[in-house]
N, C-alpha and C positions, 0 to 999 in steps of 0.2 A: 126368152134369154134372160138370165138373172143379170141385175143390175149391181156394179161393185159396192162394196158395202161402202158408206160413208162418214165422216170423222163429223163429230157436232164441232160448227166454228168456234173458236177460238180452242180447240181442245188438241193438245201437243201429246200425242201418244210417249211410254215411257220405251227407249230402245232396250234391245235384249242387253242382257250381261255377255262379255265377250266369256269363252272359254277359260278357267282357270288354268296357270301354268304351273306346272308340276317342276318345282327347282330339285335339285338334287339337295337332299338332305348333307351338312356338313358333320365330318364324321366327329361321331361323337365315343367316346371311351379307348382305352388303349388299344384293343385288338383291333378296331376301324380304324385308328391312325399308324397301327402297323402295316395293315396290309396296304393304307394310303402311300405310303412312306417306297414298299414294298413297289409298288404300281410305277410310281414316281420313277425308282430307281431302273427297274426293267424298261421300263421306256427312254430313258436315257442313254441305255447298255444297244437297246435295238438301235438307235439312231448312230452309236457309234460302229457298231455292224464289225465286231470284234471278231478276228480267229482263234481256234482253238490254240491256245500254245504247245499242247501233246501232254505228255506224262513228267512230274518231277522226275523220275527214275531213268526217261530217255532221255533226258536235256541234252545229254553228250551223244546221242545214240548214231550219229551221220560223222562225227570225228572213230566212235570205237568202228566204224563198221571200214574205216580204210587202212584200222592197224590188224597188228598178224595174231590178236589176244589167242583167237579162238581158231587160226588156222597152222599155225607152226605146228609139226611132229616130226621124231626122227623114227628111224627102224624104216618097216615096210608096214604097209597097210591097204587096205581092198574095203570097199563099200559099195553092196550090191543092191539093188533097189527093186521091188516089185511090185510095179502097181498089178491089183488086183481090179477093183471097182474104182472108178471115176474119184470116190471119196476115202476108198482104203486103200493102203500100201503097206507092204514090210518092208523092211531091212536089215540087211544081214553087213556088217562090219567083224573084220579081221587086221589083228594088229600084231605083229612079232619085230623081233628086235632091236626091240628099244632100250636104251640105256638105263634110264628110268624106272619103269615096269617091266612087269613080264609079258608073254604072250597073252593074249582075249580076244575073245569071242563077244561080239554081243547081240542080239537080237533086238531089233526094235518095229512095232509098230505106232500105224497113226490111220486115226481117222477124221473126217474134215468133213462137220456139216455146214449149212446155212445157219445156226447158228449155238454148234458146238464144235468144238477141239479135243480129240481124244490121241493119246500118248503113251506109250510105255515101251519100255528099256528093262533087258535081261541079260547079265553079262554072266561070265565063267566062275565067277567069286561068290554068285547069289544075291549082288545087290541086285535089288528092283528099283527103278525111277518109273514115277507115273506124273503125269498131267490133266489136269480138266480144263476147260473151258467152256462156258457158256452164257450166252450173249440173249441179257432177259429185252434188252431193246437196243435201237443201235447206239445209247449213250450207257449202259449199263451192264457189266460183264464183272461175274463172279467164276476167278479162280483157284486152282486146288493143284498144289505140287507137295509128292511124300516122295522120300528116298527112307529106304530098308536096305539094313549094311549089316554084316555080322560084325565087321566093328564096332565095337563101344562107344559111342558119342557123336560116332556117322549118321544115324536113321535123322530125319526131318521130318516134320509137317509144317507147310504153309497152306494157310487161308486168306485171299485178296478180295477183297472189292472194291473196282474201278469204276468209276463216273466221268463222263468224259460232259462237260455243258458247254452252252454254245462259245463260251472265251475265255473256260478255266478248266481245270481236272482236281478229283480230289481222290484218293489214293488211300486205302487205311487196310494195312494188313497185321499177319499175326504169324508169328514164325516158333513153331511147337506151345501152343497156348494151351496152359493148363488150368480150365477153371475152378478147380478144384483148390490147389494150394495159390494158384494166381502167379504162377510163374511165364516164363516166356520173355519170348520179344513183340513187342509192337510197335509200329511205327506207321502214321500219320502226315499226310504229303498234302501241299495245296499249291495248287500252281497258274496264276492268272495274266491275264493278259491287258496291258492298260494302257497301249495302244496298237495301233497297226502292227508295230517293229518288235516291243518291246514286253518280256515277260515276266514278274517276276514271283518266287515263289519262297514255301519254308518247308521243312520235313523235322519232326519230332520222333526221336527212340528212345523210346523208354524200356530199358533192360531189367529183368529181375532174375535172373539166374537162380536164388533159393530162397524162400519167404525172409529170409533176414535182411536179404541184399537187394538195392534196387541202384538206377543210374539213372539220369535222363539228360540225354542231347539233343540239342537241337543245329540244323542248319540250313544256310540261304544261300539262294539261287539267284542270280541275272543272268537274261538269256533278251539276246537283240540276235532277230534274224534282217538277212539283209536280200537284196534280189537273186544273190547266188554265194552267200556264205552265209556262216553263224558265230556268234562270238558269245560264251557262257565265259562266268566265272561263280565261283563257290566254296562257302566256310562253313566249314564242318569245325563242330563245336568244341572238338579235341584236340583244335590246333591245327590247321591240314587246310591248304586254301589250295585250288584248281581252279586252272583258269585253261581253255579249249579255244581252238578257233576253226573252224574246217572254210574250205572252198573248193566248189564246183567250177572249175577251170571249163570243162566243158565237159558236152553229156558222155564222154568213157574215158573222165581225168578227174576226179577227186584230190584231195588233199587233208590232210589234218595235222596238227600239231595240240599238243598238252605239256601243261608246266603243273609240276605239282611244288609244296613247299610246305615241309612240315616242322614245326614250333611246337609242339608240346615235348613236355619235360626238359626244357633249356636246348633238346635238342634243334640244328640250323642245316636242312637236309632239303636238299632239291633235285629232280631230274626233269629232264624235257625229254619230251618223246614229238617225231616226224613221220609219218606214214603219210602211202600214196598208193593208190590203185588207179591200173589204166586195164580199159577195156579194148580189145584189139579186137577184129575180126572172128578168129578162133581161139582166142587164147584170152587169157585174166593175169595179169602178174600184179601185187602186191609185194610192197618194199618197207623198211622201217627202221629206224636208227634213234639212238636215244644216248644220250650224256655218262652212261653206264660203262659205254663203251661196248654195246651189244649191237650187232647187225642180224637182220632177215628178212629172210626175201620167200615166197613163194611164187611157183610160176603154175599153172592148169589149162591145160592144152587137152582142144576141143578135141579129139584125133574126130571121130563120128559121130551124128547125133545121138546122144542117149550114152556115151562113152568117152570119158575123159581120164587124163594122164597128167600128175603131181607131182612136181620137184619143190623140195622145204628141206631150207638150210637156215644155221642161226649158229653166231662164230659173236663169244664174251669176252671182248678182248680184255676185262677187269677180271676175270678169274681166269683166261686162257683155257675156255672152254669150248667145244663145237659141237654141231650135229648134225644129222643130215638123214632126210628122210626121201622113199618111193612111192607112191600108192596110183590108186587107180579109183574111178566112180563109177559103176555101172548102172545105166537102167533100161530094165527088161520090161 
């Protein structure tokens, strides 16, 4: 058996070196105290554990969606629906007399993937409407809307891309952009969230109608939501301040109200508008009334599933005007 080895006396061996500690290097040059900087700030943003506030473009979208913008018609009119595949549908819409226009026809399809939206619209006149969507991740969605008119100055092209982050949205599109002579509209939208409640945002237009001419506005947004309302207000750069409030009475009672008030060119012009939707059992009626002295109502009555029945009236008591419409919704 080997014997331990032994230290001569008096002899104080030297201890080992502990391990060196590896510090982190302080950063050193602009772009390491950007991205420090950068760091710094996302970790700050995570802790505050922000909502997304939605789109500068939708700020009002829960007040427009309980007035009659996009439901009121008079004459008669029919809209037949077929789904085909789970993902495709067409539609077939009929409209005749209207005071307004004339008789139409239109055709439209759509298709709906996981992560695209397909659209198009074909009426009696020859215009075409088309849509794209598609969704390159779930915060990143590039759009594409054209209309073709044989009218002169109808046809459009837009091109959008939307970015949706974890407690802002940024917004930047082009509405018939010509890179050639540099014309077009563009407009540039940022909209963040800087607390729980509270949103607020800016959106810039920059117009250039002919290389000689150009314009640029700008306008701002506040947007406080609350546990069952929302209350926006906003100045548009040409004078024009809007201010919205909607509430969620309960889940098939809505509410909204909007003030508008325009100031430019010495002009002192204001209207309020009040809508309401209530959801009933079988039925949807939508109401709305505004300082103009315009009333209307829509009512849509379930009759069976997959077939429903529209009554739309709208009485101007400032021009002593009326209207009143029938239609029906089919889907087969």
């Amino acid at each position: 058996m080997a014997s331990p080895l032994k230290t001569p006396l008096g002899f104080n061996p030297i201890p080992a070196a502990p391990a060196p500690v590896h510090a982190e290097p302080a950063p050193s040059g602009l772009v390491d105290q950007v991205k420090g900087a950068f760091a710094t700030i996302n970790k700050f943003r995570d802790n505050l554990n922000l909502p997304n506030p939605g789109t500068y473009e939708g700020v009002n979208r829960e007040v427009k969606h309980t007035f009659l913008t996009n439901h009121v018609f008079d004459g008669a009119r029919c809209d037949i629906t077929k789904v085909l595949t789970p993902n495709f549908q067409v539609t077939h819409s009929f409209a005749m007399g209207a005071a307004s226009s004339p008789s139409s026809y239109n055709f439209g399809t759509a298709f709906i993937g996981q992560q695209s939206f397909l659209s198009g619209n074909l009426d009696t006149d020859g215009g075409v409407q088309a849509r794209a969507n598609y969704a390159w991740s779930n915060t990143n969605v590039s759009k594409v809307q054209a209309q073709f008119s044989n009218t002169p100055g109808h046809s459009m092209l837009q091109v959008e891309q939307d970015y949706n982050g974890r407690d802002f949205n940024i917004n930047v599109k082009g509405v018939n952009p010509s890179p050639v002579e540099g014309t077009g509209i563009y407009i540039g939208s940022y909209l963040q969230s800087l607390t729980q409640n509270l949103a607020l945002g800016l959106e810039g237009v920059y117009q250039r109608p002919t290389p000689g001419q150009s314009e640029t506005t700008m306008s701002y947004v506040a947007k406080y939501t609350g546990r069952d309302y929302i209350a926006t207000a906003q100045w548009q750069g040409f004078g024009a301040l809007q201010a919205a409030y909607y509430l969620r009475y309960s889940e098939k009672v809505d509410f909204g109200t909007e003030i508008q008030l325009l100031t430019a060119g010495g002009r002192r012009e204001a209207v309020a508008t009040v809508g309401g939707k209530f959801e009933f059992r079988r039925s949807t009626f939508r109401g709305q009334i505004d300082t103009t002295g315009k009333v209307s109502a829509v009512l849509e009555e379930k009759i069976v599933p997959g077939f429903s029945f529209l009554v739309s009236g709208e009485m101007d008591h400032g021009k002593g005007q009326s209207r009143f419409g029938v239609g029906m919704m089919w889907e087969v």
